[in-house]
C-alpha positions in Angstrom: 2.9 8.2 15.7 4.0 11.9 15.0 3.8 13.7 18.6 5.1 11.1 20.3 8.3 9.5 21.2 8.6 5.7 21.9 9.9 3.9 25.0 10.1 -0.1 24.9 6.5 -2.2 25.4 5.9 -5.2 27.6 3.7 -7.5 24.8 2.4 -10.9 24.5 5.2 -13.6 23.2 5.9 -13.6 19.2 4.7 -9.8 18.7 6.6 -6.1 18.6 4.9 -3.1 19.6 5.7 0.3 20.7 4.2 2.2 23.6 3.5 5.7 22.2 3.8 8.9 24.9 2.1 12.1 24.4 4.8 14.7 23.4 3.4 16.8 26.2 5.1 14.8 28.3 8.4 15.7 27.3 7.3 19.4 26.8 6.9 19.6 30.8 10.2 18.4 30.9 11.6 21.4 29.7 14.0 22.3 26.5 15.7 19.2 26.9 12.6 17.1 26.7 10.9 19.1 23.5 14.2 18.8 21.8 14.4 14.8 22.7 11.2 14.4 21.5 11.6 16.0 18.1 14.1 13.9 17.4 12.9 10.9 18.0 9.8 11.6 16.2 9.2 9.1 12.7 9.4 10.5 9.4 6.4 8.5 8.0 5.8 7.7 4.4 2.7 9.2 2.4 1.3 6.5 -0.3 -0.5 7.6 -3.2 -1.4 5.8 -6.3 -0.8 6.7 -9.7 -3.5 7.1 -12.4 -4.7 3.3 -13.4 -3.2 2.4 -17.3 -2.9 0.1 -19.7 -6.6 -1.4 -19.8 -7.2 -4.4 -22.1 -10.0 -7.3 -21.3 -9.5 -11.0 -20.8 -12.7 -12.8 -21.8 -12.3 -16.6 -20.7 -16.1 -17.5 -20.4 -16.4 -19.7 -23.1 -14.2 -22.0 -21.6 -16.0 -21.6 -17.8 -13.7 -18.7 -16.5 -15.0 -14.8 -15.9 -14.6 -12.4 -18.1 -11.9 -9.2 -16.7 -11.1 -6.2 -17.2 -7.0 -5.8 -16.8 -5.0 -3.2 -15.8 -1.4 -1.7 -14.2 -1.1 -0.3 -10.6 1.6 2.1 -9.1 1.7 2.8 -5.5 4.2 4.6 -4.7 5.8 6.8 -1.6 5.6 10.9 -1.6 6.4 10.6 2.3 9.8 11.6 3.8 9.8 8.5 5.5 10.5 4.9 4.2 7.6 2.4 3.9 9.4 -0.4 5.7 7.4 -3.7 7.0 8.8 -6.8 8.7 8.2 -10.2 9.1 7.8 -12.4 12.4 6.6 -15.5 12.5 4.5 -16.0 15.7 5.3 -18.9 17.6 2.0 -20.4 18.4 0.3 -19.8 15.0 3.4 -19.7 12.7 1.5 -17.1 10.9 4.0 -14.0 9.0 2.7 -11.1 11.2 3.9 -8.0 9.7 5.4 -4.8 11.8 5.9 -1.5 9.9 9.3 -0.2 11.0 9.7 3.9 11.6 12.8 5.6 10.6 14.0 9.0 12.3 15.7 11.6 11.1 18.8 10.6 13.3 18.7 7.3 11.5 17.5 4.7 14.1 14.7 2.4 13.1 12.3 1.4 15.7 9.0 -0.6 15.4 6.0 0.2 14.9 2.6 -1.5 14.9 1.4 -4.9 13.5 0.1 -3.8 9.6 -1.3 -7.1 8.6 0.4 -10.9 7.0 2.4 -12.3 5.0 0.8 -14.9 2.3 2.4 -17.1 0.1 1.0 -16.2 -3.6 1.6 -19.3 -5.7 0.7 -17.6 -8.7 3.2 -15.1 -8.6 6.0 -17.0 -6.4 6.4 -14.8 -3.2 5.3 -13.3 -0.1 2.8 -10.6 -0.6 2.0 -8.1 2.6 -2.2 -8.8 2.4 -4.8 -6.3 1.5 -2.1 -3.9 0.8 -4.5 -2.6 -2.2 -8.0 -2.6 -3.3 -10.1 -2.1 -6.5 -13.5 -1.2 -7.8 -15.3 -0.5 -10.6 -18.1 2.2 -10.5 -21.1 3.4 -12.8 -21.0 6.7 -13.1 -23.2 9.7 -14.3 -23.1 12.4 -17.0 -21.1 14.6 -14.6 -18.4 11.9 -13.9 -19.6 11.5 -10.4 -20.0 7.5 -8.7 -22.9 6.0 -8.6 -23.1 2.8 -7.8 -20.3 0.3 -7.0 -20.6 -2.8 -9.3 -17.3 -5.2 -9.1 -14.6 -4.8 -6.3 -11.3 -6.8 -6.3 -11.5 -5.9 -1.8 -8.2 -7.3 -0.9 -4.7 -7.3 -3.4 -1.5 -7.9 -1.8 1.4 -6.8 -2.9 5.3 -7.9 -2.4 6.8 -3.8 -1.5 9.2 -3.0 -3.6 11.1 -0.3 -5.1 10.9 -1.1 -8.9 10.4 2.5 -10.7 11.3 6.4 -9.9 8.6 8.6 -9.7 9.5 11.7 -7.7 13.3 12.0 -8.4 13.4 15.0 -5.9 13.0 12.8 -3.1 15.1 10.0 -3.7 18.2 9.6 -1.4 20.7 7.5 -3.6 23.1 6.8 -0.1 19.9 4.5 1.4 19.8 2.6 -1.7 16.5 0.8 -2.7 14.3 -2.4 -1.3 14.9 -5.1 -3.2 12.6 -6.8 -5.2 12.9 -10.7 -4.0 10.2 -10.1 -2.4 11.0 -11.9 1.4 10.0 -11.9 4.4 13.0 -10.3 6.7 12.1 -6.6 5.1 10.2 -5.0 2.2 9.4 -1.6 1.5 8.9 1.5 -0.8 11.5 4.3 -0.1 10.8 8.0 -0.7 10.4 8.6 -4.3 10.2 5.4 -5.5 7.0 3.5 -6.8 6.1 -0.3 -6.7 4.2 -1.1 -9.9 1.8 -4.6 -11.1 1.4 -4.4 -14.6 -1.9 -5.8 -15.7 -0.4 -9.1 -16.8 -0.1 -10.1 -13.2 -2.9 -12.1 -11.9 -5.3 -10.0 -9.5 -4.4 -7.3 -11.5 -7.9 -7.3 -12.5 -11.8 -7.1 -11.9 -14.4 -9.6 -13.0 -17.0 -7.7 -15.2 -19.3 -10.6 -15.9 -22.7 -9.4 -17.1 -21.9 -5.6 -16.9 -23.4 -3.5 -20.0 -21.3 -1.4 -22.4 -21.1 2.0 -20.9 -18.9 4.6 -19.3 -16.9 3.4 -15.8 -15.0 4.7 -13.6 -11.8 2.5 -12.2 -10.7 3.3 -8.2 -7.4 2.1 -6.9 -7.2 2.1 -3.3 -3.8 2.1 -1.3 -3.8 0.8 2.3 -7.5 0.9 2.4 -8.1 -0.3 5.8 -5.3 2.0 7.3 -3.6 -0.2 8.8 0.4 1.4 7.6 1.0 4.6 9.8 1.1 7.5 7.4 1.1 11.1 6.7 -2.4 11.5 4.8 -4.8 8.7 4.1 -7.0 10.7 2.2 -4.9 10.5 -0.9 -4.6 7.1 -1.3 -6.7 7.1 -4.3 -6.4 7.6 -7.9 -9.6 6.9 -10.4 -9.5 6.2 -14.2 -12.4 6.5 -16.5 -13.0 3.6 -19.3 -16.0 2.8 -21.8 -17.0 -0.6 -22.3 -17.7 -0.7 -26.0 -18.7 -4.2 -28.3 -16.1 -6.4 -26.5 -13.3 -3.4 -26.0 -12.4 -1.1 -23.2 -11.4 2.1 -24.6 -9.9 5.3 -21.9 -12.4 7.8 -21.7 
């Protein structure tokens, strides 16, 4: 979206999208046009993930159920834009299709593209944007480097939310936050703010059934199939080494 400015879309019934125009278009229009352009332009957010924490292990396969290794998430927004997604439910499928919505610095929101759905999580009692999130567990070598993938939790949805303060430098108390009851109308992560799952939370978690004891490395993944507009996708990810020891998972 940056180096473009965005003009109204003719689209199929039920769904939002923008047309995007090359900047250069409003370059050959002169001053005027550059200076249009510029402002119209989104200020997008930049998710990154905080250092995975607070390990423990759930063993439940005595009684049938996998064995897991828990622990808490935080992704949260360095951008200077707000991670904002909506909700509209398409008329033929009644399916949640999600929109990202762009802010600009003169304050208008306008939307963006489709990011994904809207599921119902029974387990935790909202709507949850889908494969927001993904984890793995890696072996790794003597040097720390990843070697071979060997459990993978691929798709974690999250409700957005803005439920801790992690860059207090870029929080702008006048927008106020996104709530956390987690509906469909709007969600989002503003600039500054983080939205953490602790590792109570179900699919907070990989299933380690079978792994030996030995030295891991945990990889948290924020929008790992791209699909929210941002300023850098190549720091989505944040790894944590752990040792599987006699039944305990110890930081390493």
């Amino acid at each position: 979206m940056i180096g473009a400015t965005l003009e109204p879309a003719v689209v199929a019934e039920g769904e939002l999208a923008p047309i995007v125009v090359p900047i250069a278009a409003a370059e050959a229009a002169g001053p005027a046009g550059e200076e249009q352009a510029l402002v119209a332009r989104p200020l997008l957010p930049d998710l990154q993930v905080l250092t995975p924490s607070g390990f423990y292990l759930v063993d439940e396969s005595a009684s049938g159920g996998d064995k897991r290794l828990k622990f808490t998430t935080t992704i949260w927004n360095a951008g200077p834009g707000a991670l904002e997604v909506r909700g509209h439910q398409h008329p033929r499928t009644a399916e949640l299709v999600v929109y990202q919505m762009l802010h600009t610095p003169t304050g208008d929101v306008v939307p963006g593209g489709p990011v994904g759905t809207f599921r119902f999580d029974h387990r935790h009692g909202h709507l949850h944007l889908a494969a927001f999130a993904r984890y793995e567990l890696w072996s790794v070598g003597e040097d720390g480097e990843l070697l071979e993938l060997v459990a993978q939790n691929e798709k974690v949805g999250f409700c957005l939310m803005d439920n801790v303060e992690v860059d207090t430098g870029l929080i702008d108390v006048a927008k106020g936050v996104y709530p956390t009851d987690c509906r469909g109308e709007v969600q989002g992560i503003s600039p500054g703010y983080g939205d953490v799952y602790v590792a109570q939370l179900y699919e907070q978690d990989l299933v380690i059934d079978g792994l030996p004891d030995g030295r891991y490395a945990v990889v948290n993944v924020a929008n790992p199939d791209g699909a929210v507009a941002e300023l850098d996708l190549e720091n989505n990810v944040a790894v944590a080494y752990v040792r599987l020891s006699g039944g305990r998972v110890l930081p390493d």
